[in-house]
KOLNUDREN-865119 format. One record per residue: residue number from 0; x, y, z of N, C-alpha, C in turn. Coordinates in nm, 3 decimals. Each point is the difference from the previous one (the first is absolute). Layout:
REM residues N
(rec NUM (X Y Z) (X Y Z) (X Y Z))
...
***
This chain:
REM residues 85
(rec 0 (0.084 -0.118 0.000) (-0.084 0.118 0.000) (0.089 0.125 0.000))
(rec 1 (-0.001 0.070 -0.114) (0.078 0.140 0.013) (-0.066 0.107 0.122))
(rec 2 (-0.046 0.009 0.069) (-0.014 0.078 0.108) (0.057 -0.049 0.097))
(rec 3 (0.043 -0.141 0.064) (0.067 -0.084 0.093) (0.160 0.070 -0.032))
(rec 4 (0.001 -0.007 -0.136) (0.098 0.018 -0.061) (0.073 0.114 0.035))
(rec 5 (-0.059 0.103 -0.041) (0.071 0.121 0.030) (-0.018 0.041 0.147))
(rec 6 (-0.096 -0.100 0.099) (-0.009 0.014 0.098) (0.159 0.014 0.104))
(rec 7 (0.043 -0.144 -0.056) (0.115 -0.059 0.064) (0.113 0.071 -0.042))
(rec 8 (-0.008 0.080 -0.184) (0.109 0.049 -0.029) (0.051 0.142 0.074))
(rec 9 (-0.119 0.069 0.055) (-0.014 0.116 0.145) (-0.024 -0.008 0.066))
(rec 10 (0.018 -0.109 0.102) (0.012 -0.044 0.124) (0.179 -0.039 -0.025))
(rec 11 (0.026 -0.066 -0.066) (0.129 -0.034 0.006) (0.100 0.178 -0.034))
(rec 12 (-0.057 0.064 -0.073) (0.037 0.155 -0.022) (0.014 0.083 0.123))
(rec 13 (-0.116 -0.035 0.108) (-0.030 0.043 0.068) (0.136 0.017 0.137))
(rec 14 (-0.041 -0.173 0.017) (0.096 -0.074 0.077) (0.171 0.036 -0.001))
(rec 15 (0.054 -0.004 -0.098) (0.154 -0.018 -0.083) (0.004 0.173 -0.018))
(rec 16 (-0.089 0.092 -0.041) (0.081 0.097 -0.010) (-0.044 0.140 0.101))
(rec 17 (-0.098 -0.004 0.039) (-0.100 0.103 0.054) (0.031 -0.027 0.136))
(rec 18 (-0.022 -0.159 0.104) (0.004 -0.020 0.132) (0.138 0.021 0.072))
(rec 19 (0.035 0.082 0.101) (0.145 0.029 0.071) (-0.023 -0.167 0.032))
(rec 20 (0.175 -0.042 0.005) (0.029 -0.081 0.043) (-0.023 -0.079 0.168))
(rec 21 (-0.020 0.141 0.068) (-0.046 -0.017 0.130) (-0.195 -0.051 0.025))
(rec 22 (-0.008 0.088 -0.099) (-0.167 -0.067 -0.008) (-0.022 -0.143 -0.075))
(rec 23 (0.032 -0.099 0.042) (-0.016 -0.102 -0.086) (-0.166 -0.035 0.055))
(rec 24 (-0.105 0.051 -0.059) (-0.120 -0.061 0.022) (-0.089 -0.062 -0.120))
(rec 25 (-0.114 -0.067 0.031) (-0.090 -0.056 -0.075) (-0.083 0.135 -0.080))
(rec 26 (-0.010 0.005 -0.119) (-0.106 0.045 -0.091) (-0.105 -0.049 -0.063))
(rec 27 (-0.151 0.022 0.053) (-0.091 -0.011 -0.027) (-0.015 0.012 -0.137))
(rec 28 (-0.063 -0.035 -0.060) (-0.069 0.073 -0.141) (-0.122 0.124 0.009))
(rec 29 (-0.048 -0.031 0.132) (-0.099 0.149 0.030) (0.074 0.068 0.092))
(rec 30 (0.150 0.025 0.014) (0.061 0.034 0.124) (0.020 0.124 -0.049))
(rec 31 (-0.032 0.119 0.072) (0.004 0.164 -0.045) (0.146 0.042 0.019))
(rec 32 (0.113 -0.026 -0.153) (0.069 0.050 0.022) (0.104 0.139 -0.009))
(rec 33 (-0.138 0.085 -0.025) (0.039 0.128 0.033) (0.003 0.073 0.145))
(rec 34 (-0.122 -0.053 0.078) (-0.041 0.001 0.074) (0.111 -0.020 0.159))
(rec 35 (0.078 -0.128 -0.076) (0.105 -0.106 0.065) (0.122 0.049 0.042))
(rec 36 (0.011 0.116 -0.091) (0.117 0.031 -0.034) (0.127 -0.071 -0.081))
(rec 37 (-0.038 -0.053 -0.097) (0.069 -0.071 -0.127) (-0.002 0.042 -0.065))
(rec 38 (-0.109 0.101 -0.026) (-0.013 0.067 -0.188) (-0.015 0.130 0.042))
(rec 39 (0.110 0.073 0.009) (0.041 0.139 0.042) (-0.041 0.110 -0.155))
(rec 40 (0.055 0.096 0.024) (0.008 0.075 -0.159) (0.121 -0.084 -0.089))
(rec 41 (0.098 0.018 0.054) (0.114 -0.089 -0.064) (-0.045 -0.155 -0.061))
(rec 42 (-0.010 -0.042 0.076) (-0.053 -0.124 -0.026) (-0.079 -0.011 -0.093))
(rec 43 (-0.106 0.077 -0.019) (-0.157 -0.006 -0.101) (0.097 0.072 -0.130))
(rec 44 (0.119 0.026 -0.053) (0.098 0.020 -0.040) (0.055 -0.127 -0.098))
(rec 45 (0.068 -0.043 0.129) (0.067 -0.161 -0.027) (-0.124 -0.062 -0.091))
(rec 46 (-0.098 -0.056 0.095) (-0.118 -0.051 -0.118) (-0.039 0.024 -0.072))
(rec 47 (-0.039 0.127 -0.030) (-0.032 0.007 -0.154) (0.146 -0.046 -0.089))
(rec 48 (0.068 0.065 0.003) (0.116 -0.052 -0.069) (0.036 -0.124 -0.039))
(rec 49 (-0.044 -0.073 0.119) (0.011 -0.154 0.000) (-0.102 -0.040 -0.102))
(rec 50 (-0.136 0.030 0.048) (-0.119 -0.027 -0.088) (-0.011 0.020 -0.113))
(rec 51 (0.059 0.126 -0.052) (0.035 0.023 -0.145) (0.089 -0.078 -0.079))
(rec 52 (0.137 -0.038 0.060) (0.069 -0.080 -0.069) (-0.036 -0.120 0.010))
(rec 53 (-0.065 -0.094 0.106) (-0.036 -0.133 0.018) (-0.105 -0.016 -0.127))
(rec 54 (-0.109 0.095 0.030) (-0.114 0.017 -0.122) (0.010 0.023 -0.114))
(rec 55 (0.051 0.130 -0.026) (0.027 0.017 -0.113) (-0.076 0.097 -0.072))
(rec 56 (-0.055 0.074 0.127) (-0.060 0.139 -0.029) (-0.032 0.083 0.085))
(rec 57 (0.000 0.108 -0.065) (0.006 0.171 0.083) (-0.119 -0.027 0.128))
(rec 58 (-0.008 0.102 0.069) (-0.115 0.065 0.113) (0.031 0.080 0.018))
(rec 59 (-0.164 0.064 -0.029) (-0.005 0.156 -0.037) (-0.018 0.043 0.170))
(rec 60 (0.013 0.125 -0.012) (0.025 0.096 0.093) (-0.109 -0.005 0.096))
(rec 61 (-0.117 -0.008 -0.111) (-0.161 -0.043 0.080) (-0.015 -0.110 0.075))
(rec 62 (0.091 -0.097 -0.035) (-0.042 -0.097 0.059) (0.104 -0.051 0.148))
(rec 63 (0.081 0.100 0.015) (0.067 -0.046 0.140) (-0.110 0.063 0.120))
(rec 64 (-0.055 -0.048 0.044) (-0.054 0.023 0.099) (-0.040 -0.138 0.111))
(rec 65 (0.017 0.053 0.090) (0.005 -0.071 0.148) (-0.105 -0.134 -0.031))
(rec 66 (-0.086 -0.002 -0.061) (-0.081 -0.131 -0.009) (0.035 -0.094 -0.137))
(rec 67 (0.049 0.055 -0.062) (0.075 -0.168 -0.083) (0.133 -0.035 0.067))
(rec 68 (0.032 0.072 0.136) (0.160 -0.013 0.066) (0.010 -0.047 0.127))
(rec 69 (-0.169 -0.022 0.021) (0.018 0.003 0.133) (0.030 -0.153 0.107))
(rec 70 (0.004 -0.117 -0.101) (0.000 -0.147 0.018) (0.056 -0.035 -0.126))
(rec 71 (0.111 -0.145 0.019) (-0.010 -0.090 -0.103) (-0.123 -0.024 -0.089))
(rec 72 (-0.097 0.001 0.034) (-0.124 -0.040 -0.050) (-0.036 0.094 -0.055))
(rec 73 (0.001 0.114 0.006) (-0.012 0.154 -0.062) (0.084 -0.010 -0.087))
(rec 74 (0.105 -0.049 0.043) (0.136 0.051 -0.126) (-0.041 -0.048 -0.081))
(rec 75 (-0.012 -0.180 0.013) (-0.039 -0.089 -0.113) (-0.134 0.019 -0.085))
(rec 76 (-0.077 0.063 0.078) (-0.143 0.057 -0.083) (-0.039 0.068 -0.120))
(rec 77 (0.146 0.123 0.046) (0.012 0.093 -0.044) (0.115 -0.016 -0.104))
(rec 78 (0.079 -0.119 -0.029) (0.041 -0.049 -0.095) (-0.026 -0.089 -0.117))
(rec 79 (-0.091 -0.030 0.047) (-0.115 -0.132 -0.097) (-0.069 0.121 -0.053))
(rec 80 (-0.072 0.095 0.045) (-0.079 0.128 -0.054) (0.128 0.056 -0.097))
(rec 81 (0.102 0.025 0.018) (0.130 0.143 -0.053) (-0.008 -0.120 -0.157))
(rec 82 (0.027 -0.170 0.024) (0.060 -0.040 -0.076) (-0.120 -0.100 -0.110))
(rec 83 (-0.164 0.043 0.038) (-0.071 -0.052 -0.083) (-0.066 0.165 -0.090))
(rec 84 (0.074 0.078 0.040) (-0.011 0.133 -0.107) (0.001 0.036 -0.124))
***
């Protein structure tokens, strides 16, 4: 299932580049990680970047906002939506 899919591929994004080494914790797929303090300004940065090159396409300016960012499950939502465009 491509939503599992890109689920795991930003959770593992998540995990490996975003989490301090001192925080080694569990991520939900509904886990608020703006909220968490994981997905800072910087960070919401890193991901798109990531998301663009993993994907293989732009996100517009409109569309960074706090609710396609705010969970794995958001992210991935909001990538199945960016990439059936």
């Amino acid at each position: 299932m491509k939503n599992e899919s890109s689920r795991e591929t930003i959770r593992n994004f998540v995990t490996s580049s975003l989490v301090k080494k001192r925080e080694q914790l569990e991520i939900r797929d509904d886990d608020n990680i703006i909220m968490n303090g994981i997905l800072d300004s910087l960070a919401i940065i890193k991901m798109i970047n990531f998301l663009e090159d993993h994907y293989g396409f732009s996100i517009k300016d409109e569309d960074v906002l706090p609710e396609n960012f705010e969970s794995i499950e958001a992210i991935s939502s909001f990538v199945d939506r960016v990439s059936n465009q």
